[in-house]
N, C-alpha and C positions, 0 to 999 in steps of 0.2 A: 384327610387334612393335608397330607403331602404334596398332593395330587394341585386339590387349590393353591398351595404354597406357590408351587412350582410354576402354575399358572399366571398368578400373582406377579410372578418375579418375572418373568417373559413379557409382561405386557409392562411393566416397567422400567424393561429393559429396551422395549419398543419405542415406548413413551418419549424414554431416554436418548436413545439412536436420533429422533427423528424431532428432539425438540429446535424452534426456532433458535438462530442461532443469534448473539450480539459479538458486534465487531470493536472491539477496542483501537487505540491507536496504535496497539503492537503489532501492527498491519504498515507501520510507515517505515522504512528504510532511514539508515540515518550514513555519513560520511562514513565513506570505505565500503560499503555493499557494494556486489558486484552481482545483479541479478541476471541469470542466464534464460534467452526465451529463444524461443521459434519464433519464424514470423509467416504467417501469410497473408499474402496480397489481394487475395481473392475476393475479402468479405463475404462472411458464413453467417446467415440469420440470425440473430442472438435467442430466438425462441421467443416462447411466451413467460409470462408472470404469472407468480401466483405461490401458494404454500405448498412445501412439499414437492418440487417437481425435477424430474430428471430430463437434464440436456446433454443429448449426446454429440460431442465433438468428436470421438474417435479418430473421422476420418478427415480431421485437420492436416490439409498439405504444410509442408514445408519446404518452403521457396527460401528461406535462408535463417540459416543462425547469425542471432546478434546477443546484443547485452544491453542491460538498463546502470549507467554506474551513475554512483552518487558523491557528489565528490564540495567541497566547500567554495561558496563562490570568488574566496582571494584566491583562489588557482585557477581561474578561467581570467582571461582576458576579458570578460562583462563583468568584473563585480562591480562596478557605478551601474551594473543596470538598473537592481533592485536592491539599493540601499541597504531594507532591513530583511533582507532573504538569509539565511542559513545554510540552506542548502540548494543544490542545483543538480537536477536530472540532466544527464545527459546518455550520447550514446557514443562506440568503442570510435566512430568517424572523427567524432565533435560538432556533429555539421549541426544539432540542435538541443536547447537550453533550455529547460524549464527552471522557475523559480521559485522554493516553497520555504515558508517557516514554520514546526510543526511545535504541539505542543500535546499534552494528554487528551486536551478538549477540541482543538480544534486543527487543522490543516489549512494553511493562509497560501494561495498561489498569485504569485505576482506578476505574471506572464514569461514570455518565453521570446526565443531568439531561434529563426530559421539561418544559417549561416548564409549573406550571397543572395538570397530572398526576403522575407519581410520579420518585424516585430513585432509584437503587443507589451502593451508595458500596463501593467493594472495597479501601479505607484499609488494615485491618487485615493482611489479607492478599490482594495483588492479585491479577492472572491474567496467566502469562507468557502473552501471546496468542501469540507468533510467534516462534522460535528458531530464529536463521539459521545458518546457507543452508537452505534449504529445498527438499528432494528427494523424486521420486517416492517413496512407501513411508511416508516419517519418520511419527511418530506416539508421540504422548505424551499422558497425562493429567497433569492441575494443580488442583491443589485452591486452594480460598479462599473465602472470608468476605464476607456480604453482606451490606450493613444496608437496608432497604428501608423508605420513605416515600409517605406517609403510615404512621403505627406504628412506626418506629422497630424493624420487627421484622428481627432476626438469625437469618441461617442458611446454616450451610454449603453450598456448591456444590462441584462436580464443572468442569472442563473438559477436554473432547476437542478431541485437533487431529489431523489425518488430510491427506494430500497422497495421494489418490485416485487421481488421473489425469493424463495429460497429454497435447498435442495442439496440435489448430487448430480454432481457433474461429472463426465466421463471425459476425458483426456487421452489424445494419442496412446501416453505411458502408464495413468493411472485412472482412478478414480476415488473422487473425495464428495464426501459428505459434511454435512453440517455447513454451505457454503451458503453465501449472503449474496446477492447479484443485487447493484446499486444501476441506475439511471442518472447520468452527469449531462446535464444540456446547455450549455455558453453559448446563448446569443447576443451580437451586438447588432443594432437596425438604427441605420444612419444613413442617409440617402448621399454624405459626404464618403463614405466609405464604401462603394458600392453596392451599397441597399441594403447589406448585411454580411454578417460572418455565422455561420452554427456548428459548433461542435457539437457531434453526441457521442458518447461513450458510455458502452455495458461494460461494468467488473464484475469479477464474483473472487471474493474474499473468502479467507480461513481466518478465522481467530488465532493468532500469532503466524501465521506466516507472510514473510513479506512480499509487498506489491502484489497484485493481483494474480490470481492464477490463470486467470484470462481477461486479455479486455481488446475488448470488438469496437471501432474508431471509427467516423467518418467527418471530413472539414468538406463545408460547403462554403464559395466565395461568389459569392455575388448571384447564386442558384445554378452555378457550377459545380458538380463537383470535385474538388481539388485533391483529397486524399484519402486512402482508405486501406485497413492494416488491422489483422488480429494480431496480437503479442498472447505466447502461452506457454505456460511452464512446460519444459518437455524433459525435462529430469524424469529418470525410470524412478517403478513404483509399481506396489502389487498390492493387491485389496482396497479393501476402500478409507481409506486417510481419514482422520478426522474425529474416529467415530475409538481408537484405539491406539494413535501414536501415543511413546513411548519417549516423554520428557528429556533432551538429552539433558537437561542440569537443574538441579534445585538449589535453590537459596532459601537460607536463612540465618538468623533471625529478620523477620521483616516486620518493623522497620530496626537499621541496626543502626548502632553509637559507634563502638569503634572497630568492629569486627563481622566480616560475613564469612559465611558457610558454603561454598559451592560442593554441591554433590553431585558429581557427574555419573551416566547410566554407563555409558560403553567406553568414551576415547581416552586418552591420559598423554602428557608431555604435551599441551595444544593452548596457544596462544588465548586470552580474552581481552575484552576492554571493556573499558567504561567510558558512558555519555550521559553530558546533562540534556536536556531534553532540546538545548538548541544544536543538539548536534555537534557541540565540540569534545572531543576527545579529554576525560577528568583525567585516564588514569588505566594503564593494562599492567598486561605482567605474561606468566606459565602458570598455563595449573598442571601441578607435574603430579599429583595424587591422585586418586579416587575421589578424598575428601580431601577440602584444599581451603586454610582459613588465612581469607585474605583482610590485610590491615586495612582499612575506610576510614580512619581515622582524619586525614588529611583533607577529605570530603566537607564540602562545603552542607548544612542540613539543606535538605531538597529531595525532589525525585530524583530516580536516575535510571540507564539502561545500563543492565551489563549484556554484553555480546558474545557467546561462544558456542562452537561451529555451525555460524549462521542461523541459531535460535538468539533471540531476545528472550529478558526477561526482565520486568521493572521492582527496583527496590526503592525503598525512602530511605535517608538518614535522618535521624534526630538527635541532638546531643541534649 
């Protein structure tokens, strides 16, 4: 009887390790992230698709350190870009702008700004990039509208979104399990805009960590290719992630009225905050305890994020 017990528990533990994984939108960065990557220039095959499979990056070059920061678009000189954007990707140069408004369901991107080179502006009609949760299989097309600069020229696009595969990915530094690799393809085909524009891009996600742990890019302008760039977490790391990280904070009560709970595993004296879901700032403070009951009362009822050491974690209010 042990013996089966025992067996039992191993193969539900296997079960377990290796089930699909879904991606929330606790995968989206909100103002003040400061995500640190590798970059290589080379472009490294993204592999194949499929369940269950192991892509090894190990021997990702790095031709240079950069940063992904995300920062509010009144503090960029483009906030008339995109009107009703929230938030704006950039990098530590400035030389380039993405424009997104995120929410728990969806991820809205409104185009972007090459500094000195060209725009897209997807105002009119944007592109839902990312419709949560996000599962092995899902897959949808999105159409919208492109105004592109220099010219001022218009034209419709296409967008493909595909969650391909899933697995364990090896990493310079680490290696993580339970990761989601999505398929993103932005075409625009308009013989006014040189016959077209395609982006593709592979990620591969954790469920709550932010931005991607990898993502493998190529822009084609006109069946030239114009740009191409792995971005990859290169933060150390030992075993395999995912399958056994160790929550740095709990909350609760969830959902709370006028009172939350933060329990933290390891740090103490360490700043937090809180966001509504459009990425403005409700509300921070110190958690200077172990356990630390902080006032919400002030809290409008909604969702929200709190933030601390670079974990998310989402509460509701109700009164």
């Amino acid at each position: 009887m042990n013996k089966l017990f025992f067996l039992l528990l191993i193969i539900g533990l296997s079960l377990k390790l290796s089930a699909q994984p879904s991606i929330s939108s606790s995968i989206l960065p909100v103002i003040g992230d400061t995500i640190k990557v590798g970059v290589d220039t080379l472009l490294v095959s993204p592999g194949v698709a499929g369940a269950n499979v192991t892509w090894n990056f190990k021997s990702l070059p790095l031709h240079y350190s950069s940063s992904r920061i995300y920062i509010a678009p009144a503090s960029t000189a483009y906030s008339s870009f995109a009107p009703a954007a929230t938030l704006v990707r950039t990098d530590p140069l400035g030389s380039f702008y993405s424009f997104w408004k995120n929410s728990s369901t969806v991820s809205i991107y409104y185009g972007f700004i090459e500094f000195n080179k060209y725009d897209q502006s997807y105002n009119t009609l944007p592109v839902n990039y990312y419709k949560f949760p996000l599962t092995y299989t899902k897959n949808y097309i999105d159409s919208f509208s492109a105004t592109t600069n220099p010219g001022a020229f218009v034209g419709p696009g296409k967008y493909y979104f595909t969650a391909d595969a899933w697995g364990t990915i090896i990493l310079p530094h680490k290696s993580v399990s339970n990761t989601l690799r999505t398929k993103s393809v932005l075409y625009i085909g308009d013989s006014s805009i040189n016959d077209y524009s395609l982006t593709t891009d592979y990620a591969w996600y954790l469920e709550g960590k932010k931005d991607p742990l990898l993502v493998i890019s190529t822009v084609v302008v006109n069946k030239i290719l114009y740009k191409k760039f792995a971005l990859y977490d290169n933060t150390s790391g030992s075993g395999i992630l995912g399958a056994s990280n160790q929550e740095p904070f709990k909350l609760y009560p969830n959902p709370a009225k006028n009172q939350l709970m933060i329990e933290k595993s390891l740090w103490t004296n360490a700043p937090y905050a809180i966001y509504n879901l459009q990425g403005q700032l409700a509300q921070n403070g110190t958690l200077m305890e172990q356990q630390t009951l902080v006032d919400v009362s002030a809290l409008a009822e909604g969702m929200y994020l709190l933030k601390y050491n670079n974990s998310f974690r989402k509460f509701t209010v109700k009164k």
